[in-house]
Short mmCIF file of the C-alpha atoms (twelve columns), coordinates in Angstrom:
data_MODEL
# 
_entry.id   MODEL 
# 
loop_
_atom_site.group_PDB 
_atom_site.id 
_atom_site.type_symbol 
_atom_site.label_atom_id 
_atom_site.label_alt_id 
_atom_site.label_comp_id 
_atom_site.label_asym_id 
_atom_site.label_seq_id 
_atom_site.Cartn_x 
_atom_site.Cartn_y 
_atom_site.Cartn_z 
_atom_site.pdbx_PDB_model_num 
ATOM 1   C CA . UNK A 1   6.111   13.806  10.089  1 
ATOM 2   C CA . UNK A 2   9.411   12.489  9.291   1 
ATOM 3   C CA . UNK A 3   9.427   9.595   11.611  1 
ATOM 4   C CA . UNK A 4   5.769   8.462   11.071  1 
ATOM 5   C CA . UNK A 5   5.805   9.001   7.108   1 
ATOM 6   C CA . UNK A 6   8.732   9.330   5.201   1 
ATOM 7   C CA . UNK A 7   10.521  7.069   6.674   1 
ATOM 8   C CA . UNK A 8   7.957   3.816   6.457   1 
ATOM 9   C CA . UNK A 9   7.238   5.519   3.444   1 
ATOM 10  C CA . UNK A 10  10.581  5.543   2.102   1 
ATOM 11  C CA . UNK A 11  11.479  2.171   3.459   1 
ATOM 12  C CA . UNK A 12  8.260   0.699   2.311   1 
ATOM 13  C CA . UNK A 13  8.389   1.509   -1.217  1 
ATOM 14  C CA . UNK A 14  12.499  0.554   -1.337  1 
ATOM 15  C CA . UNK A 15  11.371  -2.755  0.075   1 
ATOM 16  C CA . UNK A 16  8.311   -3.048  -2.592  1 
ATOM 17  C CA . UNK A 17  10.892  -2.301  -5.716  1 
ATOM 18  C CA . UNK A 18  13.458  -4.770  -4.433  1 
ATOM 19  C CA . UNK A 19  10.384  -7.407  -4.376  1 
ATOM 20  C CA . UNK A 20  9.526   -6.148  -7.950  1 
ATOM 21  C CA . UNK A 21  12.435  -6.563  -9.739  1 
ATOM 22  C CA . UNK A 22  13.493  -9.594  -7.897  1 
ATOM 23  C CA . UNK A 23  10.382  -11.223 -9.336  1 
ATOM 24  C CA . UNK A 24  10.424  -9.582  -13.006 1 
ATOM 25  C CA . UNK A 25  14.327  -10.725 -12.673 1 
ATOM 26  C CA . UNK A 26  13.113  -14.360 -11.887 1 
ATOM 27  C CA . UNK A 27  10.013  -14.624 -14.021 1 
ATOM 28  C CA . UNK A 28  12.034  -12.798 -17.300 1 
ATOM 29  C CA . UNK A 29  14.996  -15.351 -16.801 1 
ATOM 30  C CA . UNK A 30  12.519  -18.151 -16.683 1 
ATOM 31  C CA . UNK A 31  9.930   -17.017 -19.679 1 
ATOM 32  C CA . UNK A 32  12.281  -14.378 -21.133 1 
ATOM 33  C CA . UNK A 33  13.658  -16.897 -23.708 1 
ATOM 34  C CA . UNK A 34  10.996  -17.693 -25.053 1 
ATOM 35  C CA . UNK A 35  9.045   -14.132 -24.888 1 
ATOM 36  C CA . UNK A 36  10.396  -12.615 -28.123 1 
ATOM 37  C CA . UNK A 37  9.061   -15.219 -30.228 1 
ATOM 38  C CA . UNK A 38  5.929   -16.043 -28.206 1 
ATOM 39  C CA . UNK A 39  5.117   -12.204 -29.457 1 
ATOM 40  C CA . UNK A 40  6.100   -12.735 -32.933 1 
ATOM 41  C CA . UNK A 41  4.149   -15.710 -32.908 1 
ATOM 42  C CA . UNK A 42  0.909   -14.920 -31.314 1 
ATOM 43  C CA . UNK A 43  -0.240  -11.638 -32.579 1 
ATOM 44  C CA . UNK A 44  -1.594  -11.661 -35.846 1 
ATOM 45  C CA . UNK A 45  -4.317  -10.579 -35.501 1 
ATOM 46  C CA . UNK A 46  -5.417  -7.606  -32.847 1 
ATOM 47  C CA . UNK A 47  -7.274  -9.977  -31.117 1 
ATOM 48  C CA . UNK A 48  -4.431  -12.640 -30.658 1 
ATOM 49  C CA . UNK A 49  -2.278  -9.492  -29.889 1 
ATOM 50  C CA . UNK A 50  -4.758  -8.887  -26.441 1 
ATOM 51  C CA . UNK A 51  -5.018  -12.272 -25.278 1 
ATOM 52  C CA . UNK A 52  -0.978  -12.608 -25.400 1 
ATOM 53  C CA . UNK A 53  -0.442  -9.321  -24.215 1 
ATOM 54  C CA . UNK A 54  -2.424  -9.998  -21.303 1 
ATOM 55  C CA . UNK A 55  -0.777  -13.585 -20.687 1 
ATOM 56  C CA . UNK A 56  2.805   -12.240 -21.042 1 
ATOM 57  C CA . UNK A 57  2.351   -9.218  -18.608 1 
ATOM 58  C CA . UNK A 58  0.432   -11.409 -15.750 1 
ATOM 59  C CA . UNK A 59  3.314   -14.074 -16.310 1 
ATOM 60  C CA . UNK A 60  6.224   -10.986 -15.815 1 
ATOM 61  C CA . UNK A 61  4.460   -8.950  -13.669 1 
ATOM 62  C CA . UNK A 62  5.340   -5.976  -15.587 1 
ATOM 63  C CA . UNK A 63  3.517   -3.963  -18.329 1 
ATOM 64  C CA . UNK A 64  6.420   -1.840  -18.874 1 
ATOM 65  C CA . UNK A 65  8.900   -4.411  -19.397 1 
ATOM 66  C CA . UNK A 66  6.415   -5.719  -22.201 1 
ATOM 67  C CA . UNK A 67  5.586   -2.304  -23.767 1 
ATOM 68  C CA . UNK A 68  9.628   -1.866  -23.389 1 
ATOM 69  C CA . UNK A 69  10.121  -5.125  -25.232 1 
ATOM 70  C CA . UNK A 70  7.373   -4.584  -27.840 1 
ATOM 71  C CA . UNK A 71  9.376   -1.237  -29.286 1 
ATOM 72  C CA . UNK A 72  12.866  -2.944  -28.824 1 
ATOM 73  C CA . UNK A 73  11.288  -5.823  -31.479 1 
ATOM 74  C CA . UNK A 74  9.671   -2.975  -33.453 1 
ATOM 75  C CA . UNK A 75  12.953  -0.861  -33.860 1 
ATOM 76  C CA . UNK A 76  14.795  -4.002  -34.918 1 
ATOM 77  C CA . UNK A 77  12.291  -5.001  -37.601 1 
ATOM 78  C CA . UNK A 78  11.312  -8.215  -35.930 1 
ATOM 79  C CA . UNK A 79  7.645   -6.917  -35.356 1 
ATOM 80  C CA . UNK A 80  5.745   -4.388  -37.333 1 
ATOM 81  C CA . UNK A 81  3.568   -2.046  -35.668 1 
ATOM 82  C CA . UNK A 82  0.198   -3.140  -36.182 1 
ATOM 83  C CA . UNK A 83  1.002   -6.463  -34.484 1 
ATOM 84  C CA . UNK A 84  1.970   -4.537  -30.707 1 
ATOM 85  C CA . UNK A 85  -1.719  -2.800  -30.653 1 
ATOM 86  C CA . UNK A 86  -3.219  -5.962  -29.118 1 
ATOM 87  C CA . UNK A 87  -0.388  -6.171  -27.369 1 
ATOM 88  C CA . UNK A 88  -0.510  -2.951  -25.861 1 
ATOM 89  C CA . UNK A 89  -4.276  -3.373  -24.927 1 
ATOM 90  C CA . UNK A 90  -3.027  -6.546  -23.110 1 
ATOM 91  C CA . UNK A 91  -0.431  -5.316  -21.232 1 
ATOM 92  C CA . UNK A 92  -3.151  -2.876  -19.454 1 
ATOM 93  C CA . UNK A 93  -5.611  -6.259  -18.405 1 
ATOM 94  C CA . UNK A 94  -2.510  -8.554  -17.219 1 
ATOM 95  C CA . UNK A 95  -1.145  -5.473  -14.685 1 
ATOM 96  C CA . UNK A 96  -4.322  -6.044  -13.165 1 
ATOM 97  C CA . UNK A 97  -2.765  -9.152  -11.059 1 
ATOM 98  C CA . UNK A 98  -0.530  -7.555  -8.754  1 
ATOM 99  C CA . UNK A 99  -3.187  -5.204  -7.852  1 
ATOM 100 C CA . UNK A 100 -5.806  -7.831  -7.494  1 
ATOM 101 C CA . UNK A 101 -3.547  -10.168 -5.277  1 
ATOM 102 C CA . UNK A 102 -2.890  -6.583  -3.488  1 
ATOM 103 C CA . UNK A 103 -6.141  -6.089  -2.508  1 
ATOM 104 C CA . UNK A 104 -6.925  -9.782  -0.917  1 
ATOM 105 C CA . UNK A 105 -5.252  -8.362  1.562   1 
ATOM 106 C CA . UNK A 106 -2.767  -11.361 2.461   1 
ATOM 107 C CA . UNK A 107 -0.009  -9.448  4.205   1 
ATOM 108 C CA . UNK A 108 -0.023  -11.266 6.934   1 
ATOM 109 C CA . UNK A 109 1.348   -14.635 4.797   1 
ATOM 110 C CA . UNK A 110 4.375   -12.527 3.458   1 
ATOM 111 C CA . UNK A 111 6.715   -13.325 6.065   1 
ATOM 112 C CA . UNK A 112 5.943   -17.089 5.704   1 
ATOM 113 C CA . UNK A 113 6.330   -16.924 2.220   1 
ATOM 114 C CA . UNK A 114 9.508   -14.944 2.508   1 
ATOM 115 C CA . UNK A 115 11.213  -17.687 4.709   1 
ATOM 116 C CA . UNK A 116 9.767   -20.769 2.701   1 
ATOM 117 C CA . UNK A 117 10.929  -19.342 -0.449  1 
ATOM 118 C CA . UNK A 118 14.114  -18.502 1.183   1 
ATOM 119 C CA . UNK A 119 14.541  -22.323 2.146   1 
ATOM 120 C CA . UNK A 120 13.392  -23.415 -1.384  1 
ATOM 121 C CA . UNK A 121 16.201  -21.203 -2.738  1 
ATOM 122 C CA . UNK A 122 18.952  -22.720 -0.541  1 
ATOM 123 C CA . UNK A 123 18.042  -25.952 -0.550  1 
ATOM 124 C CA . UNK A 124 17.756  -25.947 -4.675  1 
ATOM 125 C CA . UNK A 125 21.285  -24.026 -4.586  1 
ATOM 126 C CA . UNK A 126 23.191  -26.376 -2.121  1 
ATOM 127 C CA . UNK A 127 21.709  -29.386 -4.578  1 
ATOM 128 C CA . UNK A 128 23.093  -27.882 -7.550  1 
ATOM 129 C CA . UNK A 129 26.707  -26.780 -5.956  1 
ATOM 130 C CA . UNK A 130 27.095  -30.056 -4.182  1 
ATOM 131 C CA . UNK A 131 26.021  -32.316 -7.503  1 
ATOM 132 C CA . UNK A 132 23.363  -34.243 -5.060  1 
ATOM 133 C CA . UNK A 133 21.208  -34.394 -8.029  1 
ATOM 134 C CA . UNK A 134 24.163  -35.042 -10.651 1 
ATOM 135 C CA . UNK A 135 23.096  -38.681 -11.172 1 
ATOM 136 C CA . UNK A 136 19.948  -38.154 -12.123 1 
ATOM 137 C CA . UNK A 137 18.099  -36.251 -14.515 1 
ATOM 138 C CA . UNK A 138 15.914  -34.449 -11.870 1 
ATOM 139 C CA . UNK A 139 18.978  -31.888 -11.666 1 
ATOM 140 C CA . UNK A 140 17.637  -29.657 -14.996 1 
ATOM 141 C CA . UNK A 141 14.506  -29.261 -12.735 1 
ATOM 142 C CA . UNK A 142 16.323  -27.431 -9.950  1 
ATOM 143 C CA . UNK A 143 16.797  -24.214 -12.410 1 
ATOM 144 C CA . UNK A 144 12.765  -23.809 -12.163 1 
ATOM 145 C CA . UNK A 145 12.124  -24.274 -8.971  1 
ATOM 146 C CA . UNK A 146 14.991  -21.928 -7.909  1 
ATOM 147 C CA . UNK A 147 13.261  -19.153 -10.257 1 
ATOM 148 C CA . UNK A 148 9.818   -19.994 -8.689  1 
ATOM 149 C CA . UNK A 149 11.569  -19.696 -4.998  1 
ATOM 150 C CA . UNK A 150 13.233  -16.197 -5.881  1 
ATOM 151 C CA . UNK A 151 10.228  -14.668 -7.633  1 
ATOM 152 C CA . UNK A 152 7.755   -16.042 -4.502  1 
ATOM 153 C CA . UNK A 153 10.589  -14.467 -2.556  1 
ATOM 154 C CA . UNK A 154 9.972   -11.161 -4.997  1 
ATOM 155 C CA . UNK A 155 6.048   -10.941 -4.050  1 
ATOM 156 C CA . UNK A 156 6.572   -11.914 -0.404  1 
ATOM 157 C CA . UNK A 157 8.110   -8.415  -0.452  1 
ATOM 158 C CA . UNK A 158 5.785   -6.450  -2.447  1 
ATOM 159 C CA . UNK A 159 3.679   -7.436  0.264   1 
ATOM 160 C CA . UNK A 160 5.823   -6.531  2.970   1 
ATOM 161 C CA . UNK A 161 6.599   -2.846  1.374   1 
ATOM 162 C CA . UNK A 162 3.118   -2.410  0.771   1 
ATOM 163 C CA . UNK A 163 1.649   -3.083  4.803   1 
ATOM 164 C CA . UNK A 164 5.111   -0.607  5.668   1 
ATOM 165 C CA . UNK A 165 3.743   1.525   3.181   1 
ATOM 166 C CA . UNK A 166 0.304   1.556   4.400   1 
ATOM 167 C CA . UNK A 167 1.203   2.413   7.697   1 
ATOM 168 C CA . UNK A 168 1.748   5.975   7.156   1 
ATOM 169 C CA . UNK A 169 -2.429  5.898   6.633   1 
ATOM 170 C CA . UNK A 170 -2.854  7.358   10.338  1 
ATOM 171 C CA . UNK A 171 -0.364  9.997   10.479  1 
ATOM 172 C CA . UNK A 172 -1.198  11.174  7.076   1 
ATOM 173 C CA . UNK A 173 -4.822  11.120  7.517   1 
ATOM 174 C CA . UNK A 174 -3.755  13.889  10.318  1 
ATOM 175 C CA . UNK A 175 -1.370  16.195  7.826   1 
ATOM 176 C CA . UNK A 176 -2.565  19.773  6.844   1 
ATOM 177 C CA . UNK A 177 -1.374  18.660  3.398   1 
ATOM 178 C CA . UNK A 178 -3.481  15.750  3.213   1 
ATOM 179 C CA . UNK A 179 -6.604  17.444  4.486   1 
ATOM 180 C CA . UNK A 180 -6.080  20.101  1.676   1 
ATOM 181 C CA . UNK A 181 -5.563  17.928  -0.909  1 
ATOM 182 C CA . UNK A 182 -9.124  16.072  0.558   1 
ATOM 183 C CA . UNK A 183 -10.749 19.504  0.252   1 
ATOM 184 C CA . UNK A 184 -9.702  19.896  -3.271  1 
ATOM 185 C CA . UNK A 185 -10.524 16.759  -4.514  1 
ATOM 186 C CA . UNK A 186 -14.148 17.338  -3.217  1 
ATOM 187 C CA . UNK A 187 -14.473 20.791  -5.618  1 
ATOM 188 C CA . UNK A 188 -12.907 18.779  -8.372  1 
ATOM 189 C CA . UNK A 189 -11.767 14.917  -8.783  1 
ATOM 190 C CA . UNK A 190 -9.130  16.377  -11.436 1 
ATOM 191 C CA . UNK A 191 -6.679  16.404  -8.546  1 
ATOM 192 C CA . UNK A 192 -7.372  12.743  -7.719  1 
ATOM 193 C CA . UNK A 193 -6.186  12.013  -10.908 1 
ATOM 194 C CA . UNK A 194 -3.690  14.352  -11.227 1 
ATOM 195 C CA . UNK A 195 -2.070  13.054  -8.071  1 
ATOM 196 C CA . UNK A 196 -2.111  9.616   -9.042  1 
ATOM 197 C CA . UNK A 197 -0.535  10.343  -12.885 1 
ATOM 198 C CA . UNK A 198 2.448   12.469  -10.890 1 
ATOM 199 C CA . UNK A 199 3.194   9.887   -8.287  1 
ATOM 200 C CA . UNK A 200 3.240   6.981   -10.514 1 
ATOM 201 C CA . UNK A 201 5.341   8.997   -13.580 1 
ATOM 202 C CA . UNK A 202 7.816   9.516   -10.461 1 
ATOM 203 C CA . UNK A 203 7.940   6.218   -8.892  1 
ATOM 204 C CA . UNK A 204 7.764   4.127   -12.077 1 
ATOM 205 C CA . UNK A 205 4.879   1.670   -10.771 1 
ATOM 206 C CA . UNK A 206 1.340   2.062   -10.551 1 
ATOM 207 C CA . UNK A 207 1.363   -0.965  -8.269  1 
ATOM 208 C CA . UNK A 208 2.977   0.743   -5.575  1 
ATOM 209 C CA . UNK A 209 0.746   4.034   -5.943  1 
ATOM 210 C CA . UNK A 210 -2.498  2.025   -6.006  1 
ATOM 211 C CA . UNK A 211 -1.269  0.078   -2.964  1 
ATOM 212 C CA . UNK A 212 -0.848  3.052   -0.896  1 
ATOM 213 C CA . UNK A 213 -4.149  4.106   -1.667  1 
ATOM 214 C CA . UNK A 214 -5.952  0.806   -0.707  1 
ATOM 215 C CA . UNK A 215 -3.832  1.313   2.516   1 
ATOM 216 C CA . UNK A 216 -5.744  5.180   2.987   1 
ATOM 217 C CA . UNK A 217 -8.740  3.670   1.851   1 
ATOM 218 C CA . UNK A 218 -9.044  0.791   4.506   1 
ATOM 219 C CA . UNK A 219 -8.816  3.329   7.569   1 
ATOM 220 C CA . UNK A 220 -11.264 5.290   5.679   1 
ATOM 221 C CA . UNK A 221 -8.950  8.254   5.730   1 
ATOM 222 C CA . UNK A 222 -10.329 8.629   1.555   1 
ATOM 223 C CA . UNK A 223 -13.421 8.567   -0.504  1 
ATOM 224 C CA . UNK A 224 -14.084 5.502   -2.101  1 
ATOM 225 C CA . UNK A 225 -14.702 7.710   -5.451  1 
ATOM 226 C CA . UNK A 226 -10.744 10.110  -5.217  1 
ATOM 227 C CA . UNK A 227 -9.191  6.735   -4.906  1 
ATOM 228 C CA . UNK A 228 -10.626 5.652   -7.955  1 
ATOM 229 C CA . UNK A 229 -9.914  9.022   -9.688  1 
ATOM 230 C CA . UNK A 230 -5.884  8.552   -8.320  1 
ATOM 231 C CA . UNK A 231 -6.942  4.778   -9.813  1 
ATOM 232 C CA . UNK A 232 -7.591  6.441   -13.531 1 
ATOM 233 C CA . UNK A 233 -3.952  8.812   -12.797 1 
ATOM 234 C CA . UNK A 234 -2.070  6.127   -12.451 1 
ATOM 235 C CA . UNK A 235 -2.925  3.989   -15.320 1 
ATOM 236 C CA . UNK A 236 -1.689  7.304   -17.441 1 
ATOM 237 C CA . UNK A 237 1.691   8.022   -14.889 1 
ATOM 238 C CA . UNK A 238 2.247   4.264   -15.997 1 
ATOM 239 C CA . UNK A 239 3.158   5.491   -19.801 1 
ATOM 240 C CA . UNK A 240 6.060   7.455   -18.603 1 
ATOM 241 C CA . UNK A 241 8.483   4.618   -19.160 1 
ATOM 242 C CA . UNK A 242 7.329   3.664   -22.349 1 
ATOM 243 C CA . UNK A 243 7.816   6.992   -23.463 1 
ATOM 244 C CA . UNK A 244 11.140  7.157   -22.237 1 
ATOM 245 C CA . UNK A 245 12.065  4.089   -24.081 1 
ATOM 246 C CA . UNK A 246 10.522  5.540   -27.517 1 
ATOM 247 C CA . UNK A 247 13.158  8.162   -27.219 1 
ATOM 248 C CA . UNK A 248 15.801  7.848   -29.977 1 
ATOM 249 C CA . UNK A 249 13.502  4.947   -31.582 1 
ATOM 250 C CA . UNK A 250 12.306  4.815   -35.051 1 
ATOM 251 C CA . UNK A 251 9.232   5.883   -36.118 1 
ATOM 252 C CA . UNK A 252 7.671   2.472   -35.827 1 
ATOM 253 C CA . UNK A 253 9.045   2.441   -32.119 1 
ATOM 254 C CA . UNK A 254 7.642   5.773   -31.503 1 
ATOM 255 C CA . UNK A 255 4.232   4.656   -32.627 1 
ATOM 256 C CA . UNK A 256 4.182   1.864   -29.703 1 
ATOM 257 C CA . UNK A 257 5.049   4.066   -27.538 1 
ATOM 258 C CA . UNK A 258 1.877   7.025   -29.030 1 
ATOM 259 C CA . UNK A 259 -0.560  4.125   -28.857 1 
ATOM 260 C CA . UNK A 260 0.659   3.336   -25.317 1 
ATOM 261 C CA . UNK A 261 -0.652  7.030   -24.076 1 
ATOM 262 C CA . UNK A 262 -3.355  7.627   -26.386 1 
ATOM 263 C CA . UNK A 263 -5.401  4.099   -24.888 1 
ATOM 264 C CA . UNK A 264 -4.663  4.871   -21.392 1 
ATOM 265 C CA . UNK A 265 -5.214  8.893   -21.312 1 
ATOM 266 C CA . UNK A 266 -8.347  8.191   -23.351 1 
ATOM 267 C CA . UNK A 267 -9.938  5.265   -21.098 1 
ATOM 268 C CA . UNK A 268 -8.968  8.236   -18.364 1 
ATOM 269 C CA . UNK A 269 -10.986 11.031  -20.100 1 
ATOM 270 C CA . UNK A 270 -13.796 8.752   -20.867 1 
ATOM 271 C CA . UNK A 271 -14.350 7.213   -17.509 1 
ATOM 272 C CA . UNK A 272 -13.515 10.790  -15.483 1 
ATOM 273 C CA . UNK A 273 -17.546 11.231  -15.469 1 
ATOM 274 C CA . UNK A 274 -18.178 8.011   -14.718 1 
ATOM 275 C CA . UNK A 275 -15.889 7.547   -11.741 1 
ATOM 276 C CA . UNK A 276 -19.268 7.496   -9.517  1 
ATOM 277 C CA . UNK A 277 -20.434 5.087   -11.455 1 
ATOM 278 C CA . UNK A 278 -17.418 2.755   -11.115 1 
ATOM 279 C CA . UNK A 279 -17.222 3.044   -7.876  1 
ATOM 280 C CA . UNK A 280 -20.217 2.261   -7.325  1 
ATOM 281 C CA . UNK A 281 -20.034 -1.116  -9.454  1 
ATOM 282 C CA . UNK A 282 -16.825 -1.716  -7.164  1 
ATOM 283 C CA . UNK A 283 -18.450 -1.902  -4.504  1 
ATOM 284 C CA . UNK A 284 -21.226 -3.849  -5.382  1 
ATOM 285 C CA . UNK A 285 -18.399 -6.560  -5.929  1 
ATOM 286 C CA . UNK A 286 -16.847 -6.159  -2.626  1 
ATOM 287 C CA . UNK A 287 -16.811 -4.987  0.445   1 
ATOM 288 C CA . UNK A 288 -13.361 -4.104  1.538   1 
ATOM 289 C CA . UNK A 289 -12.098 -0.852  0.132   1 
ATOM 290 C CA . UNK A 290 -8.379  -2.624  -1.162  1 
ATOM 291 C CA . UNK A 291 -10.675 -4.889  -3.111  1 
ATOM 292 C CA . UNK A 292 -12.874 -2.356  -4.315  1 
ATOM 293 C CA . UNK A 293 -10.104 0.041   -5.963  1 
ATOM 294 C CA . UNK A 294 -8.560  -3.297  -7.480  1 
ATOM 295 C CA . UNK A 295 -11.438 -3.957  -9.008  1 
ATOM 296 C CA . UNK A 296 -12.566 -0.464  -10.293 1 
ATOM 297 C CA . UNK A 297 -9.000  -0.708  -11.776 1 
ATOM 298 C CA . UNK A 298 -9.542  -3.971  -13.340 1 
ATOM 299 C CA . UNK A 299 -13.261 -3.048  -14.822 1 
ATOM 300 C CA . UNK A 300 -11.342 0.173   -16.314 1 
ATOM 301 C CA . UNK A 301 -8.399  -1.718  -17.667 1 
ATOM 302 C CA . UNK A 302 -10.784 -4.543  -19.000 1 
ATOM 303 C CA . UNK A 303 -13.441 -1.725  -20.350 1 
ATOM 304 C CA . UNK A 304 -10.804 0.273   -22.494 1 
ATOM 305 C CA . UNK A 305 -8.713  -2.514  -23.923 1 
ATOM 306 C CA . UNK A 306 -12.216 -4.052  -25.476 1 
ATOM 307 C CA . UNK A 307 -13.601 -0.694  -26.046 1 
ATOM 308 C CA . UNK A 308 -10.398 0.152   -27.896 1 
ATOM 309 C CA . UNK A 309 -10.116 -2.998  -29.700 1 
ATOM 310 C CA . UNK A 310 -11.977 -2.930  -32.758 1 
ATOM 311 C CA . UNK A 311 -10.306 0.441   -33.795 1 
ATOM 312 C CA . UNK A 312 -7.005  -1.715  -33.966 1 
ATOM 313 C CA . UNK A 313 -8.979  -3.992  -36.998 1 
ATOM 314 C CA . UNK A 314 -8.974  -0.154  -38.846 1 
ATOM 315 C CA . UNK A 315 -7.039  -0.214  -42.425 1 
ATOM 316 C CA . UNK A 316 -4.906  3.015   -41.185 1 
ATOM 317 C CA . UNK A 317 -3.869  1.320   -38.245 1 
ATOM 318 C CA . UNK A 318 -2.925  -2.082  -40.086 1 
ATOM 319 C CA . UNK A 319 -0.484  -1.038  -42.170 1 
ATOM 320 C CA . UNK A 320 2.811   -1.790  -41.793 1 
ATOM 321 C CA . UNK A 321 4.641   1.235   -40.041 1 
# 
C-alpha cells in the first residue's frame, strides 16, 4: 500500500502544487497589478461583480487567491462589502477551468509542454541577461512571454501530478478501506460529500481532489453519482482558506468570508437530492467519466452563482458593511 499509493500519491499531489503556484505566481505577477483596481472598478453592481469575478479567477487560476484578495481590499476600506458578493459568486464559475481542462484528458501533451515552455523561459532569459534585444523596443515584450512560459510550465505540471496521482486508481480500487467507504456511500451519499469537504479543507485545492476522482472514475473503480457527491464536498472544503483569512479581519472582512460558505454549503444542500439528476445531465454531455464530473461541477457552480444572484440585489445585503 505504501509503494503503490502513498507514494504516487504523495509525489503526485507535491508535483500538482508546485505546478499551481508556479502558475498563480506567473499569472498574479503578470495581472496582479492591475487586479486591485480591475475589482474596484468593475463591480458595481452584483451583476458586474459575477462577470469579473469569474474573469479574474479563470485568468489566476485561483478562487482563493481572489476571495483572499477581496477581504484584504475590504479590511482596508478600498471595497465595501456589497461590491465582493458578485465577486464571490464569480470566483465559484471561473475555478471551473482547471477542472474543465482536467477532464479533456490531455496528459499525454504535459511533457511537451513542460520542455517547450522550459525553452521559451531560457531563451526569453538569456535575451534579457545578454541585452540581445537592448536596441530595440521588442525587449519590454520579453517580461510577458517569460510569464506565459513559466505559468504554461505551471499547468504542464498540474497535469503531470494529476496522471501520478491517478495512478493509485488500481491499487486503491483493491483497499479494504476503499471498498468500505464504496459500501457506505451506497447506504448514504453523505459520505461522498463528506469525503470530498475533508480532503479538500486539508489539501487546500479542490482541483487536486476532483482530479483524483476523475482518475477513480475512468477505471470505473466509482459511481458516476459518489463522485459527484465528493464533487458538491469539495466546492464547501474549498472555503477553508477563506475562512482562515477572515480571521483577525474586520467585520466587513468577516462578512466575505460568511458569504463565501453560506453560497457554497447552500448550492451543496440544495443539489444533495438532486445529485442523480446531475449526473445524469453530465452524462448526457459526455461520455468520458473526467469530463462528466467536470461538468456536473461546472452546471453546479454555474446553477448556484445565478440562483444566488438576485438575493445579492436585496436592500440588507447592499448596504455598506
Amino acid at each position: 500500500m505504501f509503494h503503490t499509493i502513498i507514494v504516487p500519491l504523495v509525489l503526485g499531489f507535491a508535483v500538482f502544487m508546485a505546478g499551481m503556484k508556479l502558475m498563480e505566481m506567473a499569472l498574479n505577477r503578470w495581472a496582479g497589478p492591475y487586479l486591485s483596481g480591475v475589482l474596484r472598478r468593475f463591480t458595481a453592481t452584483p451583476l458586474h461583480g459575477l462577470a469579473t469575478g469569474t474573469a479574474t479567477t479563470a485568468v489566476l487560476q485561483s478562487s482563493t487567491a481572489v476571495t483572499v484578495l477581496s477581504i484584504g481590499l475590504v479590511n482596508a476600506g478600498l471595497m465595501t462589502f456589497s461590491r465582493t458578493l458578485g465577486i464571490v459568486l464569480g470566483t465559484n464559475i471561473g475555478t471551473c477551468l482547471t477542472t474543465e481542462l482536467i477532464g479533456l484528458q490531455i496528459g499525454r501533451i504535459a511533457v511537451p509542454l513542460l520542455f517547450a515552455a522550459s525553452a521559451a523561459w531560457l531563451l526569453t532569459a538569456t535575451a534579457g541577461e545578454m541585452r540581445l534585444l537592448a536596441w530595440s523596443r521588442a525587449e519590454p515584450m520579453l517580461q510577458p512571454v517569460r510569464l506565459l512560459a513559466v505559468a504554461s510550465a505551471g499547468f504542464a505540471l498540474i497535469l503531470i501530478g494529476i496522471t501520478t496521482m491517478q495512478s493509485i486508481g488500481p491499487a486503491m480500487q483493491s483497499s479494504d478501506m476503499f471498498q468500505w467507504f464504496l459500501t457506505q456511500s451506497k447506504s448514504s451519499i453523505l459520505w461522498g460529500v463528506a469525503a470530498g469537504t475533508l480532503l479538500t479543507a486539508a489539501v487546500h485545492s479542490s482541483a487536486a481532489v476532483i482530479g483524483i476522482i476523475m482518475g477513480m472514475s475512468a477505471i470505473g473503480a466509482m459511481p458516476l453519482e459518489v463522485s459527484v457527491a465528493v464533487v458538491l464536498g469539495a466546492n464547501i472544503g474549498t472555503c477553508f482558506t477563506a475562512v482562515l483569512a477572515a480571521i483577525g479581519s474586520s467585520k466587513a472582512g468577516r462578512y466575505v468570508a460568511l458569504s463565501h460558505v453560506v453560497l457554497n454549503v447552500a448550492g451543496a444542500m440544495l443539489f444533495l437530492p438532486l445529485i442523480p439528476l446531475l449526473a445524469n445531465l453530465s452524462a448526457a454531455i459526455s461520455d468520458t467519466p473526467a469530463s462528466q464530473i467536470a461538468h456536473a461541477q461546472t452546471i453546479f457552480n454555474i446553477a448556484c452563482s445565478l440562483l444566488a444572484l438576485p438575493l445579492c440585489y436585496l436592500p440588507a445585503l447592499r448596504l455598506n458593511r
